[in-house]
C-alpha positions, 0 to 999 in steps of 0.5 A: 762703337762705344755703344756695341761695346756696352751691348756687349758688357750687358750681354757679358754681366747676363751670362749670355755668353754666346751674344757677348762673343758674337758682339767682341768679335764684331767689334774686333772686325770693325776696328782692327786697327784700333789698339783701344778696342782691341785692348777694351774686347780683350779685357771684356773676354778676359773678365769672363775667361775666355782667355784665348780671343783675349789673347789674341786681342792683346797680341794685336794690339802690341803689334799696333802699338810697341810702345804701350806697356798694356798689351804687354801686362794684358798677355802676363794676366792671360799666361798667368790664368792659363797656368802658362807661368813660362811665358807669365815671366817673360812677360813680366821680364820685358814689362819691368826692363822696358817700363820699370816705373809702371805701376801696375806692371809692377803691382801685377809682377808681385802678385803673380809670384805668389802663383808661380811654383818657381818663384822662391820666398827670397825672390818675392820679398827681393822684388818688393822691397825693390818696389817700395824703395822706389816708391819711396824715392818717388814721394822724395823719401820718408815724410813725418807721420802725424802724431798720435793723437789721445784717445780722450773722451772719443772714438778711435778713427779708424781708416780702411783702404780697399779697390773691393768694397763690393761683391768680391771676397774681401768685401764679403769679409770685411763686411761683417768685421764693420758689423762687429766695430761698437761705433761709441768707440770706432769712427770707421772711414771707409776710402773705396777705390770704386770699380762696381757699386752693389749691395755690399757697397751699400752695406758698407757705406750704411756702417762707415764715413764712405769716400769714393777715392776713385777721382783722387790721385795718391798725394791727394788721397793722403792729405785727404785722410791727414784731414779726417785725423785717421789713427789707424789705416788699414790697406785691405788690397795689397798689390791686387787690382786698383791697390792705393798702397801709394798713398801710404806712402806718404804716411798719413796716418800715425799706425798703418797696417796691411790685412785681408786682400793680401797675404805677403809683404807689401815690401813698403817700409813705411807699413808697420804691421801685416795682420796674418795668423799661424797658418798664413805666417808661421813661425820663421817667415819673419825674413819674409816681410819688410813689416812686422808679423801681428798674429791674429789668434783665431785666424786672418779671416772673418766671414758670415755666409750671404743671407741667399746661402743655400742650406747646407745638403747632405754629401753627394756621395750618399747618391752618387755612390762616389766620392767627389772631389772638387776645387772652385779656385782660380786656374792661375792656381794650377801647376804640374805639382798641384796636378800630379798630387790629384791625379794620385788621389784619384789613381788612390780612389778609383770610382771617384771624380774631380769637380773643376770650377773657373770662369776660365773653364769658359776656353776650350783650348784650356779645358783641353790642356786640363783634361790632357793634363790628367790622361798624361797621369792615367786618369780618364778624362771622363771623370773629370768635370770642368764648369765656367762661371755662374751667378754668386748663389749658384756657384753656392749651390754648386758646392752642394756637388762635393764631397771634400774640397781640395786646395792647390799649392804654393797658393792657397 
């Protein structure tokens, strides 16, 4: 079993998609009563968006097992990406009534609110705070932070924490920050919760003191960084996927800041300061955040295009005669509101078309939700186009497709 399944991760990782769902549906037929291959299939379908068998994964294996909170937060990942935020929340409800102390439930809750349109600023930092006061009275309260150490005749130790040391945005931005670091005057640690090694790890570990924290527990994680005498550790992930904000909890370190992988508060007081910008943190959102606002001047973000970045191409429009318009962002992005705001483009624009790129374009059921979407608001179906998932330097060159790019909203 355990080798079909790996058959069908190479299938899934090639692109070949027709051979990975050949493969998970075997799998699933083969062990029907088995809630592990049923979660494992689900997630294998999930990673590439096809998000109805995955579904349907989950939803078996709760009925096998009632008691196991992963089907639940599996079901609250696929309403979230299908935009389905209704059954999202209830998901979620039941997750944080039945298993208040489960991690990445929790984790997961606090980063959907940001996709929900319905979610208010004042609900998001509530349940975050409600998050770090328990996480806190798990670790037995407020530990000593070490003390700051002089700077004399030595580097800073600086200190980051990230599950995304890897091809994954924030490993693409935070590559070329440690590029910048002058290492006679920063020591950078880089503490790497590794879910994939690739050619971005590799740069990584060639500019920093690499630890795989993987096998590390949260307490053991922070006495290992109270060894290496961090000054300054900065989580990059937030409460995003393989987050190690629990370590912080135990303040190994004498400032600890949040950056990058995040865009809200940590709602973990024991953070000193999230490093955001005018744009991500205007002024007024002060109440938002159990931390302290550091506004960057230039903007939170730092990036330097891959060396396969393909040449930048004329407009298309110069060929096609149209305008197009596009969005290459996660479908969780995706509300009534977004969709109403781009089918008034559209109706404003005749002759143009809308250019829709997810993994999750892989699910033919939501691909019809989507075009329905636009024919409910006047818009033909034909001019909208929705593409699946491609390889990094393809889904580069497909940029090359639009004309201007459009950005959803509450989320960015």
């Amino acid at each position: 079993m355990s080798l079909l399944l790996q058959q069908a991760k190479a299938q899934g990782a090639a692109g070949r998609f027709d051979d990975l769902c050949t493969l998970c549906a075997q799998l699933r037929e083969a062990a029907p009563a088995d809630s592990r291959t049923q979660l494992d299939v689900g997630a294998l379908y999930l990673q590439y968006g096809f998000l109805s068998q995955a579904e349907g994964c989950f939803a078996q294996a709760r009925q096998l097992e009632p008691d196991n909170p992963a089907p639940v937060i599996n079901l609250a990942n696929v309403a979230l990406e299908a935009g389905q935020f209704e059954a999202m929340r209830s998901h979620y409800a039941q997750l944080l009534h039945r298993w208040p102390n489960q991690a990445t439930g929790y984790r997961n809750a606090l980063n959907s609110q940001a996709y929900d349109p319905a979610a208010s600023d004042e609900e998001r930092r509530r349940l975050a705070q409600h998050w770090g006061d328990k996480a806190l009275l798990r670790s037995r309260g407020r530990l000593p932070r070490p003390a700051l150490e002089p700077l004399q005749d030595r580097p800073l130790r600086l200190g980051y924490v990230s599950a995304d040391f890897c091809n994954h945005t924030v490993g693409n931005f935070i590559h070329a920050v440690l590029q910048a670091h002058d290492p006679q005057r920063v020591r950078v640690h880089a503490y790497a919760q590794i879910k994939q090694d690739d050619w971005v790890t590799q740069g990584i570990r060639q500019k920093t003191r690499f630890r795989d924290i993987s096998p590390l527990e949260h307490q053991a994680l922070a006495e290992q960084i109270r060894q290496d005498r961090i000054d300054v550790l900065v989580d990059l992930s937030g409460h995003t996927a393989g987050s190690r904000l629990l370590a912080f909890v135990y303040r190994p370190a004498p400032v600890m800041v949040s950056w990058l992988g995040y865009y809200a508060t940590t709602g973990l007081s024991v953070i000193d300061a999230v490093l955001l910008d005018e744009w991500h943190a205007p002024d007024g959102t002060e109440n938002q955040f159990t931390e302290s606002i550091l506004r960057l001047p230039r903007g939170r973000l730092c990036y330097q295009p891959v060396e396969f970045a393909p040449a930048v191409k004329p407009p298309p429009h110069r060929h096609n005669g149209y305008i197009t318009f596009g969005s290459f962002n996660n479908t969780a992005k995706y509300n009534d509101a977004v969709y109403d705001r781009w089918a008034e483009i559209l109706h404003a624009s005749l002759a143009a078309r809308l250019l829709l790129k997810w993994r999750t374009y892989n699910d033919e059921p939501l691909r019809q939700r989507t075009l329905a979407a636009f024919a409910q608001r006047g818009i033909d179906p034909a001019r909208i186009e929705l593409r699946g998932p491609s390889f990094h330097r393809a889904m580069l060159e497909q940029y090359a497709d639009i004309d201007i790019a459009l950005d959803p909203f509450p989320f960015s």
